[in-house]
N, C-alpha and C positions, 0 to 999 in steps of 0.2 A: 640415239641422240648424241652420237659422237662428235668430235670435232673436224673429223673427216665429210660429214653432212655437210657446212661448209665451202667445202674444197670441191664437191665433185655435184652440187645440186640438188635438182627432184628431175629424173629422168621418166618419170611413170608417163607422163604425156608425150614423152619423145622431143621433149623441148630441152632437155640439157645441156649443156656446153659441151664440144667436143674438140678435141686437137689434141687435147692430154690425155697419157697414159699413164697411169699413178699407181706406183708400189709401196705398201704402206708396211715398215718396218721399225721395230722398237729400238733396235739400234741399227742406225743408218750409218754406211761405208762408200764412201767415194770411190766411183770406178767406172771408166772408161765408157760405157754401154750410161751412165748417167748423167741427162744436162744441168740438172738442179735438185737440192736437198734442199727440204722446209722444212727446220727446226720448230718445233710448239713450246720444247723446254731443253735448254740447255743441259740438264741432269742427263738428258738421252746420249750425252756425248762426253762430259765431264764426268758422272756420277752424281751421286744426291752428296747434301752437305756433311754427310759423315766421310765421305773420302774425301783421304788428306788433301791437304794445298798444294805437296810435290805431285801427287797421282793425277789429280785434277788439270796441272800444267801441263803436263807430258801426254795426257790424251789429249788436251785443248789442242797443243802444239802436234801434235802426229796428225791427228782431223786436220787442221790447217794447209799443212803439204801436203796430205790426201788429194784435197779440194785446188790445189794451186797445180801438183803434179797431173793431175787427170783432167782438168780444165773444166770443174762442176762449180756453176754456181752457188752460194750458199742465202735461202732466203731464210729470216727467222720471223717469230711471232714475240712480239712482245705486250706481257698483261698487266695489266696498273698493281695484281699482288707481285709482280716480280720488279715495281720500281715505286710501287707506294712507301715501302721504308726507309729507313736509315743506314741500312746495311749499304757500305760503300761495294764497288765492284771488286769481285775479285780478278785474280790476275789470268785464271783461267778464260772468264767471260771477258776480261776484254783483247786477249786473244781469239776471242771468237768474234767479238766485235767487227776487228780488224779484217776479219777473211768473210765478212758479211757482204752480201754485194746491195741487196733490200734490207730495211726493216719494216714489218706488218706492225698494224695496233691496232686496237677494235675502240680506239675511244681517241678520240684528237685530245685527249687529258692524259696519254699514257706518256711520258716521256722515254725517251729512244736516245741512243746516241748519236743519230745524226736522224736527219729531215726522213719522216717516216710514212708511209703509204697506209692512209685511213681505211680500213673494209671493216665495214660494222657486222654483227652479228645477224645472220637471216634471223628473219619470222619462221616460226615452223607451224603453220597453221593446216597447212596440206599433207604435210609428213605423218602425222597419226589421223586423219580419216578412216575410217569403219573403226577404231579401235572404240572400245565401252566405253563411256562418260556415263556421270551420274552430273545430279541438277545441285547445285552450288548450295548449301545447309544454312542455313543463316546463325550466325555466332561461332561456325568453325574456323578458326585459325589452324594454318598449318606451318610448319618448320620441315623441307622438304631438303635433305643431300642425298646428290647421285650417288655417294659412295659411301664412305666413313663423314657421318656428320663430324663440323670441324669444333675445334675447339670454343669458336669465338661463340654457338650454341646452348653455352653452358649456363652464361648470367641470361642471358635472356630468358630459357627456362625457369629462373626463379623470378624472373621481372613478372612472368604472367599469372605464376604462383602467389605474389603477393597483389595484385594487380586486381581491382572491384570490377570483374566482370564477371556477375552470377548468371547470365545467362552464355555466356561462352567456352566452348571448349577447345581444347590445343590437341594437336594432334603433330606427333613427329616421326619422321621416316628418313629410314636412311641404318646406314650400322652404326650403332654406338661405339666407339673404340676401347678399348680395355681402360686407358687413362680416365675416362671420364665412363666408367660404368656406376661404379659406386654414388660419384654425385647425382646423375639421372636416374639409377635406385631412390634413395631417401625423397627425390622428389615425385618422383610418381608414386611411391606407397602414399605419402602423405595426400595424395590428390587424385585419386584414381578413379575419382568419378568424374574429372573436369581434365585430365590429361592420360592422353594413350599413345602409347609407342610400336609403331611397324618395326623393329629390327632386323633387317634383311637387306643382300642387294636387292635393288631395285630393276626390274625391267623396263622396259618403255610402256609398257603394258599398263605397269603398276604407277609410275608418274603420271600420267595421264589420268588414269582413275583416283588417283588422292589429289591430285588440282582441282579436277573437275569438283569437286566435293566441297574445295577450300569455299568461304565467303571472302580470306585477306589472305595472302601468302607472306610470310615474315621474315623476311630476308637479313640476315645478322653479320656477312662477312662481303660489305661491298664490292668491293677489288678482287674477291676472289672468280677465278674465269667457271670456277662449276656456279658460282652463284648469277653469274650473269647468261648462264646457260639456264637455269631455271626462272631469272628473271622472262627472258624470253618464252619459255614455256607455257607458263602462266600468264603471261599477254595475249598468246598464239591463242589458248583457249579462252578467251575474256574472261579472267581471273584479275583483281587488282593484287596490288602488292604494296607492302610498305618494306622501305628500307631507308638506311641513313642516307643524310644528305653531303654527297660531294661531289665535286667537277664533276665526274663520268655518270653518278645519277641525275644531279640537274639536268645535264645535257639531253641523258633517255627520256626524262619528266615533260622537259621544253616538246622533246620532239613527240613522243606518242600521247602524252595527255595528261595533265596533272593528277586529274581520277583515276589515272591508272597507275601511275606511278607515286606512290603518298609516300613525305619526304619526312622524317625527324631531323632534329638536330641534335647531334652527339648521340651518344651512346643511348640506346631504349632503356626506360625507365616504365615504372609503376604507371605516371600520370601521365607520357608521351601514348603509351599502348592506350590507355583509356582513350586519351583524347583522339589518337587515331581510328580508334571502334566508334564512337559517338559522333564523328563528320564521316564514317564513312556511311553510318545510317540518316543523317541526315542528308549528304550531296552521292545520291550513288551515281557510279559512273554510268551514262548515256550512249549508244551506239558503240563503237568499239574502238580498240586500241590502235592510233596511226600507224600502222604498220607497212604497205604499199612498199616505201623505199629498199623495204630490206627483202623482197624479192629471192627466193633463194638461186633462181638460174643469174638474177642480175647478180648477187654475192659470188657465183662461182664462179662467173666471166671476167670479173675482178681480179681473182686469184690466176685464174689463167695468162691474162694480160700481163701480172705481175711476173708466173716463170716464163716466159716469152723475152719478157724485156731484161730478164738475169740470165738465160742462156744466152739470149745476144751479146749480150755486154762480158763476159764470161774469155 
């Protein structure tokens, strides 16, 4: 369920997009034999926020003439968690900025530094076919991250600990990080008959099997692109979800279906999680998630089109 799914389709029918040839490396180099580079995260090219500001400038700037020397275009991806904050740009990124020739967003709410090319996220409703499923549990909440669950995880944990649902249990998967082991100790001894913890990576195997399972999928870190990866997830297989309400969930709500997508405002609370369990038992959602538009061959012919028209222009 990479992000590379994406980029390159569902070939199993023989109907995938074809013309590109994609080499997928962790850290990408400009060179001669390449017409376009598609950044996901700047950190692939500057480093993460622990290297310095001089280190960070001096690859931005060496990448730069790579790309202008060699005549490779540079497309990037930009995610609402890399422009939802307040942190201003730094001077490395907008040297990358500057030698972009596209920019990508998965949500017309992400802002970009210049006019940016909409590709939403496919549906993955084909992609795990024959894989197990189990039948939906009634009263099981889940808290599901691909990797290291994130920190934003942590109050909501105590929101469902303190939260009046005696017939509901939470269920969370994903690796707990070192930082936050102790606080998800003390709350699971105390509740360990209403909250359970998978700690491990997760396969595709295994996301698929703890969705399928979910009756609400509880999504905690809006903006975040693993959470909008499992948003989709959990639509693919008619799973509802609740998450907070902003520009880029309104938008997914408007378009697949308000029953599938149940909206709080601010931060989940004791009496928001209630009242989310008690309309979801009341209005459950009917037939399935609008999902059609997001086609995964129509999503990867998008991304094609897009390095087509950055090698040309290049």
């Amino acid at each position: 369920m990479a992000y590379v799914d994406q980029l390159i389709g569902d070939n199993a029918a023989g109907n995938g997009p074809t013309g590109v040839v994609y080499e997928f490396r962790a850290r990408p180099r400009p060179a001669a034999d390449v017409d376009v580079i598609h950044l996901t995260s700047a950190s692939a090219v500057i480093g993460e926020r622990s290297t310095s500001e001089a280190e960070q400038v001096r690859r931005a700037t060496q990448f730069a003439k790579a790309l202008k020397r060699n005549g490779v275009a540079l497309v990037r991806t930009l995610h609402n968690e890399d422009t939802a904050g307040a942190r201003p740009t730094s001077r490395a990124e907008a040297i990358l900025d500057g030698a972009t020739t596209s920019f990508i967003a998965l949500s017309p709410t992400t802002r970009t530094p210049s006019e940016a090319i909409v590709i939403r996220h496919s549906h993955l409703r084909d992609r795990f076919l024959g894989y197990p499923r189990g039948e939906s549990v009634p009263g099981h909440l889940l808290f599901i991250s691909p990797s290291a669950v994130p920190a934003a995880y942590e109050a909501p944990l105590k929101v469902f600990a303190y939260a009046d649902l005696p017939d509901c249990s939470l269920r969370i998967v994903g690796q707990i990080p070192d930082s936050l082991r102790a606080s998800f100790d003390r709350t699971l001894t105390r509740y360990p008959s209403s909250i359970s913890l998978r700690d491990e990576p997760l396969s595709d195997s295994v996301r698929v099997e703890e969705i399928s399972l979910a009756e609400l999928v509880v999504v905690a870190a809006p903006d975040d692109y693993d959470s909008l990866a499992m948003i989709m997830l959990a639509l693919s297989l008619d799973r509802p979800v609740l998450v907070e309400d902003t520009p880029a969930t309104r938008l997914l709500a408007d378009e697949v279906g308000h029953d599938w997508v149940r909206l709080h405002t601010g931060r989940l609370t004791a009496v928001t999680l209630e009242a989310a369990v008690g309309t979801l038992r009341d209005q459950r959602p009917t037939g399935r998630p609008r999902l059609d538009a997001r086609d995964p061959n129509a999503i990867a012919a998008e991304y094609a089109a897009v390095y087509r028209a950055a090698a040309a222009s290049s």
